[in-house]
Structure formats: C-alpha cells, structure tokens
N, C-alpha and C positions, 0 to 999 in steps of 0.2 A: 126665621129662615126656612125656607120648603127643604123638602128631600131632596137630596140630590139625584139625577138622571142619569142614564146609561144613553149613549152613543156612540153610532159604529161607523166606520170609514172605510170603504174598500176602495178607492183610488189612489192612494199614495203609492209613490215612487219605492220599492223594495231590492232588494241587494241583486236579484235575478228577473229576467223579465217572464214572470210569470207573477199569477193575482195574490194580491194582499188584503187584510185584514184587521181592524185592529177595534177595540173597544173601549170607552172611557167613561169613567164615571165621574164628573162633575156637577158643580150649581148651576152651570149655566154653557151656552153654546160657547162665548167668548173663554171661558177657562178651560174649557174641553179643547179649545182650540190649542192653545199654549200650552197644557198639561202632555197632547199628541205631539206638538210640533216638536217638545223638548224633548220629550222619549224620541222620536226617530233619529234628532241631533246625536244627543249620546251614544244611541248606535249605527253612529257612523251613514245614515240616510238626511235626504234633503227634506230638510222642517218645515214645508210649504205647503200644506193646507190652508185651507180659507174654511171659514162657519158652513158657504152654500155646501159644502161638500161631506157637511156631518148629518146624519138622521137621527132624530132623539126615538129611541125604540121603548122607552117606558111608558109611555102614552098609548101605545101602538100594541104590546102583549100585555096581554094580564096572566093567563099559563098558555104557552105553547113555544115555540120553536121559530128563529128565522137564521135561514141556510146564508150562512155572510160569502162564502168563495164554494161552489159547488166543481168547479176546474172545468164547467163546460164550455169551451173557449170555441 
C-alpha cells in the first residue's frame, strides 16, 4: 500500500458565508472524499463534495507553503 496523501478543499459549504478550508489525509481521492463529506455531517454542514473538487497537494510540495483561504474576496 503507498503512503497515504494530503488534500485540501476550499469550496465547501461552511456555517457563515465566508471562505473555507479543510485538509485530509487519505489513500486515495475516493476516501478523502468520505472521510470530508462525514466530518462536515458531524458538524452539522452539508457532506456534498465530489473528488473534482479535492487537490492532492503531496505531489505538488516537497518544502514550502500553499495559502488555502487568504480572505481576499
């Protein structure tokens, strides 16, 4: 089994209408998707993500930094 990956979602639906964020570490795009959709259930948001809407970011950094919600609206 490979390592598992880090992906971030900043389109989901949050308690105020301002921007959100969220990060997940899974094996794959499809359990990232369920492991997101059940956490915002639990807190009380709507569990509707889809996979288009994750970026796998461990492929993507090796050392540095990516800005998920800078609030420049």
């Amino acid at each position: 089994m490979s390592e598992p990956k880090f992906y971030i979602n900043t389109t989901f639906g949050g308690h105020y209408p301002v921007g959100t964020a969220a990060v997940v570490r899974a094996n794959d795009k499809e359990e990232a998707v369920k492991l997101l959709n059940n956490k915002l259930e639990s807190s009380g948001l709507k569990g509707d993500v889809e996979q288009w809407q994750l970026t796998c970011i461990s492929d993507a950094v090796e050392n540095g930094a990516i800005i998920l919600c800078d609030g420049n609206y």
